[in-house]
C-alpha positions as CSV (number, residue, x, y, z in Angstrom):
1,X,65.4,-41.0,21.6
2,X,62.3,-42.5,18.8
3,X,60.1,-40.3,21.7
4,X,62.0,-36.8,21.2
5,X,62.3,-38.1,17.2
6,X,58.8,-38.0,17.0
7,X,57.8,-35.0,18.9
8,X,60.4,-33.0,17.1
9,X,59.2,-34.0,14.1
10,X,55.4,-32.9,14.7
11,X,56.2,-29.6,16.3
12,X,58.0,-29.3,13.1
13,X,55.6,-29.8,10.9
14,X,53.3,-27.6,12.9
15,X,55.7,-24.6,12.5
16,X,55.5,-25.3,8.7
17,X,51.8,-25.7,8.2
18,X,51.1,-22.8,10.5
19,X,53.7,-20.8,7.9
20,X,51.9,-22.3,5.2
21,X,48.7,-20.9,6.4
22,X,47.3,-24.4,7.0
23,X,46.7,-23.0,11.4
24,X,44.0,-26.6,11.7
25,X,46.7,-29.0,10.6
26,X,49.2,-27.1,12.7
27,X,47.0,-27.0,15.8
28,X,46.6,-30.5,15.2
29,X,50.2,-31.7,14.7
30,X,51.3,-29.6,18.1
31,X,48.9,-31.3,20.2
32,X,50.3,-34.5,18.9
33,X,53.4,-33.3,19.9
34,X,52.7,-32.0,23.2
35,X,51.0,-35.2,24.0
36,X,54.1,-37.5,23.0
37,X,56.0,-35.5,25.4
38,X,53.8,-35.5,28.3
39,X,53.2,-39.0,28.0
40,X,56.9,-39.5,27.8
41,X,58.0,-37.2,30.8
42,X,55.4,-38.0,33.0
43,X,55.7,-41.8,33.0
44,X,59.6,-41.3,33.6
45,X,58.6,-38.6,36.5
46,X,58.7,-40.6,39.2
47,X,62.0,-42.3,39.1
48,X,64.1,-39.3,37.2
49,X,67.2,-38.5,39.0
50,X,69.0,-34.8,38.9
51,X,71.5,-36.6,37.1
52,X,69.0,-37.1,34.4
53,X,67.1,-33.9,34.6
54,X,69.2,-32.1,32.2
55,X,68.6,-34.6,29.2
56,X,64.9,-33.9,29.4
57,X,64.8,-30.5,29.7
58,X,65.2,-29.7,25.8
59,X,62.3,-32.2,25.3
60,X,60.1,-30.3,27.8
61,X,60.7,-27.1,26.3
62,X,59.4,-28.4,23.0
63,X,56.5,-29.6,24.5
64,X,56.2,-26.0,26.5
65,X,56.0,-24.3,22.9
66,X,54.1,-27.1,21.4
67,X,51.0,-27.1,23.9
68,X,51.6,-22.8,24.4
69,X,51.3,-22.7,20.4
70,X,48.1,-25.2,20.6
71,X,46.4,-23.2,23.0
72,X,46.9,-25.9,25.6
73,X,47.8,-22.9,28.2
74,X,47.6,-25.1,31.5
75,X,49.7,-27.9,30.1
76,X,52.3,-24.8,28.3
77,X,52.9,-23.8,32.2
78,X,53.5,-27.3,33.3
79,X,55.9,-27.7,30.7
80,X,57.6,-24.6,31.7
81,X,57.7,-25.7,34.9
82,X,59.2,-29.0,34.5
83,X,62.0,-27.0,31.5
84,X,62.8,-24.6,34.6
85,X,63.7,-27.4,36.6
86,X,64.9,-29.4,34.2
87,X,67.4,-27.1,32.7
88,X,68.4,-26.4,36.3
89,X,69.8,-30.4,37.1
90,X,66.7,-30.5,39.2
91,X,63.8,-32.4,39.3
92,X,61.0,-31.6,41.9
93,X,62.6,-28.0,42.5
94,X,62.9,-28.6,46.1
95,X,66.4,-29.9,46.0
96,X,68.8,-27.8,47.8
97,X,71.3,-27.5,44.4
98,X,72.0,-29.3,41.4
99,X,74.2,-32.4,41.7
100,X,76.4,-31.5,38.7
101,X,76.5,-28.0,37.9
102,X,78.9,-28.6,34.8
103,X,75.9,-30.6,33.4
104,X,73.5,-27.7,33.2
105,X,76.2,-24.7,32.3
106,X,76.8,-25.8,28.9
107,X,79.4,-23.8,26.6
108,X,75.9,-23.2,24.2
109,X,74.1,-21.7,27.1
110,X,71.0,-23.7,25.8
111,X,70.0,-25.0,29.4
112,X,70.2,-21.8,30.8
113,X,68.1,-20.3,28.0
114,X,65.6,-22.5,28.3
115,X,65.8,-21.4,31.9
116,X,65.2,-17.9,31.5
117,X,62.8,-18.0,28.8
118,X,60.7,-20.6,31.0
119,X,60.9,-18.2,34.1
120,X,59.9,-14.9,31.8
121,X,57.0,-17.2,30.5
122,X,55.7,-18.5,34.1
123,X,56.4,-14.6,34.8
124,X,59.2,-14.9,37.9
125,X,61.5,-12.8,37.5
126,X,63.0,-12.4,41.0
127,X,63.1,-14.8,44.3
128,X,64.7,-18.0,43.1
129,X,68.1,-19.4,43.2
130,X,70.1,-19.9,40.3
131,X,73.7,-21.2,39.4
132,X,75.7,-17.5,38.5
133,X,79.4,-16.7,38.2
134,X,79.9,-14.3,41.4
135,X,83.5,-13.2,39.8
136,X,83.7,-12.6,35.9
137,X,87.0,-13.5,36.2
138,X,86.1,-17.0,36.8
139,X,84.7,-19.8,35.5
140,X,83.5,-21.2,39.3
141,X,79.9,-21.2,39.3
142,X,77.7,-21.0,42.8
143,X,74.4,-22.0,43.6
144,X,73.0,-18.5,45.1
145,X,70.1,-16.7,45.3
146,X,69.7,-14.2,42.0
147,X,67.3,-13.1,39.5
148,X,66.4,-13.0,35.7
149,X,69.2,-10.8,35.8
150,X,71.5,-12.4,37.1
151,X,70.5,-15.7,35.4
152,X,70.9,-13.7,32.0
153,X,74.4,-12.8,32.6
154,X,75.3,-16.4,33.2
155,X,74.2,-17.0,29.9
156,X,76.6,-14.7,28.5
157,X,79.5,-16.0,30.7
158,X,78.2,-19.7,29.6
159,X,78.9,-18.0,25.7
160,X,82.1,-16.4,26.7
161,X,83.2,-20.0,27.8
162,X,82.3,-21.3,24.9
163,X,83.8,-18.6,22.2
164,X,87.1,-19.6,23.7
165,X,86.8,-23.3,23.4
166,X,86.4,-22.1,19.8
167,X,82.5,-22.3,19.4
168,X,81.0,-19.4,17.0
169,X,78.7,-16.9,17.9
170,X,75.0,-18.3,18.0
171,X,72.0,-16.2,16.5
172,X,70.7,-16.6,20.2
173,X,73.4,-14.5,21.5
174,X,73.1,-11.8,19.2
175,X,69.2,-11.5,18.5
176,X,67.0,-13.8,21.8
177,X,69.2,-12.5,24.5
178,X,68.6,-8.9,23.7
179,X,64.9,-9.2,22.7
180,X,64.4,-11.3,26.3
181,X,66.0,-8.3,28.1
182,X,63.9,-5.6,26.4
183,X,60.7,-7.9,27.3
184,X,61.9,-8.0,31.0
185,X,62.6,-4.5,31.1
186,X,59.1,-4.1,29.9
187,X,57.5,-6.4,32.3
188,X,59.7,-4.6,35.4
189,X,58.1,-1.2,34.1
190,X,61.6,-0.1,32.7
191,X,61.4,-0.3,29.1
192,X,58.9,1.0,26.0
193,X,57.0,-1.4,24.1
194,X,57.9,-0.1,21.3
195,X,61.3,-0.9,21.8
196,X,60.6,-4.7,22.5
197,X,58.6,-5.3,19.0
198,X,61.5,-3.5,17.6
199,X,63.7,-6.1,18.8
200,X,61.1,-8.9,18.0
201,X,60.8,-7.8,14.6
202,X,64.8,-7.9,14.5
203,X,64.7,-11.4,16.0
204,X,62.3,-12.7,13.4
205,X,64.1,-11.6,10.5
206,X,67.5,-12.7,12.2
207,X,66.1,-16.1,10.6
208,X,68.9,-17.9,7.8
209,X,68.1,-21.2,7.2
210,X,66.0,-23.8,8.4
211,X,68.1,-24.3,12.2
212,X,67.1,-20.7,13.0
213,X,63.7,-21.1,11.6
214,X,62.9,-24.2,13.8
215,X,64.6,-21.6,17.0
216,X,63.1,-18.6,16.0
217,X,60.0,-18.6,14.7
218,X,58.1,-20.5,17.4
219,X,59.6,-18.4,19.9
220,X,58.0,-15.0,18.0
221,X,54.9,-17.1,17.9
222,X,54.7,-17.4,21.5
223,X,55.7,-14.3,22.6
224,X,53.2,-12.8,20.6
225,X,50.2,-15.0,21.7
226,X,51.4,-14.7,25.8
227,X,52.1,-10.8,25.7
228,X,49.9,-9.3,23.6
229,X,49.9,-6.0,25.2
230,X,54.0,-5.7,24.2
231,X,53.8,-7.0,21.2
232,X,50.8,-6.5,19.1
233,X,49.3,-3.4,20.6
């Protein structure tokens, strides 16, 4: 917990120096966090358990941004790697399925997020298996083979779940999810550029407080800096 503490706090202050316009002491406080985190993970690597995959995955995912924001680009991917497993209740990937699927299919959707966006970033969209509701119907999840698309509409049952246990609508629903499927449809040849900055652009200024600040502006920042071509051409 003082670990994640810690590397939350410098990624944060990274995101607010680099909005500041202060990019060295940003640079700086995101390899400090990226560090932390790999130091962390790492040492506990060898004895993590799937049961305890899913509790590291959101500190991965920091780290992921943190070292993709620093210009760390071989340690981002590692970190992606380790968030796509993570997120997925497994550790090495070569398990045959998640232990506990109720641990990883959260009424948030914020594992399965992290699991998407990890997958767009290490840039497989297809040929993996994934944990998807087969029946729309039903809240009985299997461990199938799928794809980013079919990982993407688990999200959205994972939400569904979750507005009927009474959770509100999440600004991740309404302004990530549709900028990530524009950006796949771009990447699968499908979709205008054009129309993914448009929905970047409505992402970023989908920012209300400081919670959707620390959510949404590093993920603008990254997508920028690792697809140039969609988004700043």
């Amino acid at each position: 917990m003082r670990t994640a503490g810690l590397v939350e706090c410098w990624f944060s202050l990274g995101l607010y120096h680099h909005w500041q316009g202060e990019e060295e002491v940003a640079q700086t406080e995101w390899v400090q966090a990226a560090s932390l985190a790999q130091n962390y993970i790492e040492g506990d690597l060898p004895t993590l358990t799937c049961e305890d995959a899913p509790n590291y995955a959101r500190l991965a995912r920091k780290a992921s941004l943190a070292a993709a924001l620093s210009g760390q680009a071989s340690l981002a991917r590692t970190f992606f790697s380790y968030t796509e497993r993570f997120s997925t209740g497994l550790v090495t990937g070569h398990e045959e399925r998640p232990v506990d699927p109720g641990a990883v299919l959260d009424s948030m959707a914020l594992l399965p997020i992290y699991r998407v966006y990890s997958l767009i970033r290490l840039g497989r969209l297809s040929g993996f298996h994934g944990l998807i509701f087969p029946d729309a119907n039903s809240d009985e999840a299997v461990w199938a083979r799928t794809d980013i698309h079919g990982l993407m509409a688990t999200v959205e049952h994972c939400l569904a779940i979750g507005r009927r246990e009474g959770y509100k609508v999440f600004v991740s629903e309404t302004k990530l999810i549709p900028l990530l499927r524009v950006l796949v449809a771009v990447l699968e040849g499908r979709g205008a550029s054009e129309e993914a900055r448009k929905a970047l652009i409505t992402c970023e200024r989908g920012i209300r407080d400081m919670a959707d600040f620390r959510r949404i502006y590093p993920v603008v920042l990254d997508l920028k800096a690792a697809f140039p071509v969609v988004f700043t051409a």
